[in-house]
C-alpha positions in Angstrom: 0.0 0.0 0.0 2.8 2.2 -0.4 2.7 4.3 3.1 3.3 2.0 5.8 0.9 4.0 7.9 -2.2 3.2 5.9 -4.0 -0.2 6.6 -7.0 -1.7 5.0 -10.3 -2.6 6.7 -13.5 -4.4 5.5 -17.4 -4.1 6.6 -20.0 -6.0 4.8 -23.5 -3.7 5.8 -26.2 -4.8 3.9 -26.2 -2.6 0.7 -22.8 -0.8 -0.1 -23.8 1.8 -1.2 -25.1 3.2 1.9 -21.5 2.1 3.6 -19.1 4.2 1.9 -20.4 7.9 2.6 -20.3 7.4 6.4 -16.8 6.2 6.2 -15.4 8.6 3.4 -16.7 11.2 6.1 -13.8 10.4 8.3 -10.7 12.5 8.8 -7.7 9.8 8.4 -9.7 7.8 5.8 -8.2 8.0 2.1 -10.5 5.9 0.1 -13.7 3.7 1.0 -14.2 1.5 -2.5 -17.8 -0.7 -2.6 -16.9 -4.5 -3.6 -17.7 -8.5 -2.9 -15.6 -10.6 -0.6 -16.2 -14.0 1.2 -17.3 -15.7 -1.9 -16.5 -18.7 -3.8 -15.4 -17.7 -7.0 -13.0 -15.0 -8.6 -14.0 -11.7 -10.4 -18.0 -11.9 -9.7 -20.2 -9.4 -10.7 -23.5 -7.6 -9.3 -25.6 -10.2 -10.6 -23.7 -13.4 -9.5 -23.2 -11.8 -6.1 -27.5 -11.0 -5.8 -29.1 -13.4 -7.9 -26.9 -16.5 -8.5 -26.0 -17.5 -4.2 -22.6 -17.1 -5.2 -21.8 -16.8 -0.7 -20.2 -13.2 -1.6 -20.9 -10.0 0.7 -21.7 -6.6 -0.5 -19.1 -4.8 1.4 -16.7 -1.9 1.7 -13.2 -1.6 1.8 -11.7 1.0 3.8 -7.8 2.4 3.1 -7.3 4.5 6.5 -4.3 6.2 8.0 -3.6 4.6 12.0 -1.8 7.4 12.8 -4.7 9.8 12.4 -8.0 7.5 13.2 -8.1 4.3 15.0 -9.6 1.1 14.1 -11.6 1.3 17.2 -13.5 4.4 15.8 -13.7 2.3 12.1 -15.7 -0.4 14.0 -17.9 2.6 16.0 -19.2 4.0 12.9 -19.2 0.3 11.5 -22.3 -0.3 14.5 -23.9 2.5 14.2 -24.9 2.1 10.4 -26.7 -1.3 10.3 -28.9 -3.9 12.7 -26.4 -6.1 14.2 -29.1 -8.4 14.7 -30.0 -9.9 11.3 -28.4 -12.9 10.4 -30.7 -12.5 7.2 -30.3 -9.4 5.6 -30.5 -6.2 6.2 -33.6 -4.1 6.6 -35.6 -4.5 3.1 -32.7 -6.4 1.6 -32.6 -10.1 2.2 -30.3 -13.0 1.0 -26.7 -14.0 1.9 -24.9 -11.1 0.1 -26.5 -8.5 2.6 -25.5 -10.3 5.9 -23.0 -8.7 8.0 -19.5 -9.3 9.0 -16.5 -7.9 9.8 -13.5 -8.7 7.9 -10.2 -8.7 9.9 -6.9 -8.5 8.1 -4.8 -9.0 10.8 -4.7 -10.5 14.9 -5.0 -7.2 16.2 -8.1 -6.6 14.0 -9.5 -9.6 15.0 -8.6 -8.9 19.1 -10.3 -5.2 18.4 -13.4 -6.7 16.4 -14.1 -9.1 19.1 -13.9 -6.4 21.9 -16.1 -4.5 20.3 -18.9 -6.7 19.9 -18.9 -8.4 23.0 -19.6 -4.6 24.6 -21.9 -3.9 22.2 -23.7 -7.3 23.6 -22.9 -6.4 27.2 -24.5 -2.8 26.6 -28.2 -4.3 26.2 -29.2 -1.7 23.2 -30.5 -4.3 21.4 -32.7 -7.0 22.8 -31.6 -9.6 20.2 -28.7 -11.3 20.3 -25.8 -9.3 18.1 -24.7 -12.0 15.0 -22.7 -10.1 12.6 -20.1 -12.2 12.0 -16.1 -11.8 12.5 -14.2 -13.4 9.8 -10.6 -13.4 8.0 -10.3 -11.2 5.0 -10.4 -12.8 1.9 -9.7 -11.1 -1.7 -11.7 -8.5 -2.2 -13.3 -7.7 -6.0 -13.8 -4.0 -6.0 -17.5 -3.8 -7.6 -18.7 -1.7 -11.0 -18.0 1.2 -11.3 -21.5 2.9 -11.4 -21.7 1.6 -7.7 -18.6 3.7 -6.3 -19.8 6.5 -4.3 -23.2 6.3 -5.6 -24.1 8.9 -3.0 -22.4 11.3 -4.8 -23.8 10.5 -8.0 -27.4 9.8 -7.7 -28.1 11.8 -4.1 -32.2 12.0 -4.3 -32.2 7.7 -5.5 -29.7 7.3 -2.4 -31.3 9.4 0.6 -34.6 7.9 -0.8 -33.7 4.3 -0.9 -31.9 5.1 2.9 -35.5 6.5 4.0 -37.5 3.4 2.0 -35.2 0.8 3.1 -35.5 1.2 6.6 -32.1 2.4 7.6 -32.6 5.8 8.4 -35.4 5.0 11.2 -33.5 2.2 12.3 -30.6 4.2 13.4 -33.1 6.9 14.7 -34.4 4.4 16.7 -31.2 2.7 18.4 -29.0 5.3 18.5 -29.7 9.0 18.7 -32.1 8.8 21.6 -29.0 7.4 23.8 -26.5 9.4 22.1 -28.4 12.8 22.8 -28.4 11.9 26.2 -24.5 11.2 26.4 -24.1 14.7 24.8 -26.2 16.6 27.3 -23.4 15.7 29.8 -20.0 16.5 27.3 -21.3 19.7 25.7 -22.8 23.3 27.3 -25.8 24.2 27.5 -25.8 26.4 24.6 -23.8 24.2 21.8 -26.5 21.5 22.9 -29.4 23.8 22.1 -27.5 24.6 18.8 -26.6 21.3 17.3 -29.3 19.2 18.7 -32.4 21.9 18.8 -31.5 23.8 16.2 -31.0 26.8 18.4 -29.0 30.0 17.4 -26.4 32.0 19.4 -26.4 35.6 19.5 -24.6 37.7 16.9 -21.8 39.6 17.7 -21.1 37.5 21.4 -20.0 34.6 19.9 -16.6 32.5 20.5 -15.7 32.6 16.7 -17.8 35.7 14.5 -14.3 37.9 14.5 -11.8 35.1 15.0 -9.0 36.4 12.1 -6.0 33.3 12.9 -5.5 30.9 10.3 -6.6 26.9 11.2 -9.5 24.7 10.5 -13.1 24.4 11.8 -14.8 21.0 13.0 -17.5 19.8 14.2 -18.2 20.4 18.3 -19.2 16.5 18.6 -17.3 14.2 16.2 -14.1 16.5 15.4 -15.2 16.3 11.5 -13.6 18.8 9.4 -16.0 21.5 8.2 -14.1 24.7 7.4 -11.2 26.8 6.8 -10.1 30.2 7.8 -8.9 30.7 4.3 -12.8 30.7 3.5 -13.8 32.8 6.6 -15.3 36.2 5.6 -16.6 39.3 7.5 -20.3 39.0 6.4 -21.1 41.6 9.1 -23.6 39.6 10.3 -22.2 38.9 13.4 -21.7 34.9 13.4 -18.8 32.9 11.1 -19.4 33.2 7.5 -17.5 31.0 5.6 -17.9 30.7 1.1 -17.5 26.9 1.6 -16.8 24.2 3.4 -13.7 22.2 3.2 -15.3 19.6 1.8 -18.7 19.0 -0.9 -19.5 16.4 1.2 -18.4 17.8 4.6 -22.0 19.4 5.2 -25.6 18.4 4.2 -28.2 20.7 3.0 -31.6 21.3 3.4 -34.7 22.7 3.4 -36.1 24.7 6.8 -39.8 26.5 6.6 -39.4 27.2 10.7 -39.9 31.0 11.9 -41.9 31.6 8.7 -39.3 31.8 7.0 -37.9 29.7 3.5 -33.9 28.9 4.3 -31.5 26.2 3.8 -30.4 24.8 6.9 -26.6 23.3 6.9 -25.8 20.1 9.3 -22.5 18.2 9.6 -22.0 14.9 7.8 -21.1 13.0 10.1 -22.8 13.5 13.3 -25.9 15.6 11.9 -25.6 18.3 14.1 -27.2 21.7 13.3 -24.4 24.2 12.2 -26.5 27.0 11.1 -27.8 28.2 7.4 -26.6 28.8 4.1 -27.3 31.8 1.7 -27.2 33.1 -1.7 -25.6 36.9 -0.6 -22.0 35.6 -0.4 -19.1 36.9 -2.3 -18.1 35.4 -5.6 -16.9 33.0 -7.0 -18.9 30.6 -4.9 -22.1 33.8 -4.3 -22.5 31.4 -0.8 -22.7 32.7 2.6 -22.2 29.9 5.2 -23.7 30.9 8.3 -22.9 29.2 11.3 -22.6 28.9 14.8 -19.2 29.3 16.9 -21.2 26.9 19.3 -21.1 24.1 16.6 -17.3 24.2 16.1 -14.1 23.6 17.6 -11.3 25.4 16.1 -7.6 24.1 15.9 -5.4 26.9 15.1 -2.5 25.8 11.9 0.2 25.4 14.3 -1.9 22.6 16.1 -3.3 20.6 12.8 -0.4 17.9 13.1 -0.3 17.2 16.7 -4.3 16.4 16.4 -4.2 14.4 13.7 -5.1 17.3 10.7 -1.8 17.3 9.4 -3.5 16.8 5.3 -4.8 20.4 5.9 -1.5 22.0 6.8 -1.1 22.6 2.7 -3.9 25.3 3.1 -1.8 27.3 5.4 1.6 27.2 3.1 2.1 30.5 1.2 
């Protein structure tokens, strides 16, 4: 793999393609590719793998970097996007390519997967008993390409079949509820109200609105990268205004009709949180005005990006 810091790690999740945006989201993660594994055959293809029992998985592979994200935090967001408790599908997908398993591709993978379900058993979130499976990594076919990050290139078909399928209010169900409650005890008062209730801060008395030093903005909860100083603006309105996020896929947009009123409310990625709005009154080239909340954020200042683990963003901050 060229960079001996880089390790692979496989998930089969039910349906790929809803397993590669949450793990693409994730600082420290260089590629997430949509393929078959665990079958008995070489080179298969979509239709051998769903319609022909062929014992492949529809999984992902993930190339990560160890030094900046653990595989602890791999198998986390591995949980927390399917029902552990389907040995026969997942949601409205059934049949043996949409089990799940984890694939480990070494010892210590296999120590760390184990951990990590047996507390995910011991934590009694789910009254059924957990059997995804844990299994040695076998070769992996990487799947067509019209499957790769199909997120990206059909996004109404994707959050649709996500909604349809089941997914969505499964993870709604089993994991925000509890979650909401763990962040009432890590996070204020006020950056609670504003990522989880949608609140807003006031202008002008804000930790961020005139912060001029150069660094990188992420997410208050998950430490996802959001935004860079280099896009910061003085919109005058009183809260951090930004022309775009580091990232397309760093944020989420969508439609908010609260306070009769017709905006576009922006949330992170990764953790959903609300960050604030977006508008059309922004400077060119992009016309955008990110609003957002200091109380959403965390900043770490250039000279800090290494030591936590941001060190692919210290090239903004070179001239």
């Amino acid at each position: 793999m060229g960079d001996q810091n880089y390790q692979l790690a496989t998930f089969a999740g039910g349906c790929f393609w809803c397993m590669v945006k949450p793990f693409e989201a994730l600082s420290g993660v260089r590629e997430v590719i949509a393929g078959y594994t665990g079958g008995n055959f070489e080179n298969p293809t979509y239709e051998d793998v769903c319609y022909k029992n062929t014992g492949h998985f529809e999984a992902v592979q993930v190339t990560y970097n160890t030094q900046i994200i653990p595989y602890q935090k791999l198998l986390d967001v591995y949980w927390q996007q399917i029902d552990p408790t389907n040995s026969e599908g997942q949601f409205s997908d059934r049949g043996t390519s949409y089990r799940t398993a984890i694939f480990y591709h070494n010892h210590e993978q296999q120590l760390e997967a184990q951990r990590s379900k047996h507390e995910l058993e011991k934590s009694g979130r789910f009254e059924n008993p957990i059997v995804t499976l844990i299994l040695p990594a076998t070769e992996f076919y990487r799947a067509e390409e019209y499957h790769q990050y199909y997120y990206r290139k059909n996004p109404l078909k994707y959050e649709a079949y996500r909604r349809g399928s089941g997914r969505d209010g499964f993870i709604e169900q089993h994991w925000n509820t509890t979650n909401n409650e763990l962040l009432k005890t890590k996070l204020t008062k006020l950056q609670y109200e504003v990522t989880q209730n949608k609140g807003t801060e006031p202008p002008f008395d804000n930790e961020y609105w005139d912060n001029k030093s150069e660094g990188i903005y992420v997410d208050i909860i998950t430490g996802e990268p959001l935004f860079s100083s280099a896009d910061k603006f003085d919109s005058g309105c009183g809260w951090p205004s930004f022309t775009k996020p580091l990232k397309p896929d760093a944020v989420q947009e969508k439609p908010d009709y609260s306070h009769f009123m017709q905006r576009t409310e922006v949330t992170s990625t990764q953790g959903a949180a609300h960050l604030g709005h977006v508008f059309t009154d922004g400077p060119q080239p992009t016309g955008l005005r990110y609003c957002i909340n200091s109380a959403a954020l965390r900043f770490i200042p250039k000279e800090r990006l290494a030591e936590e683990g941001y060190d692919e963003y210290l090239s903004l901050f070179s001239h």
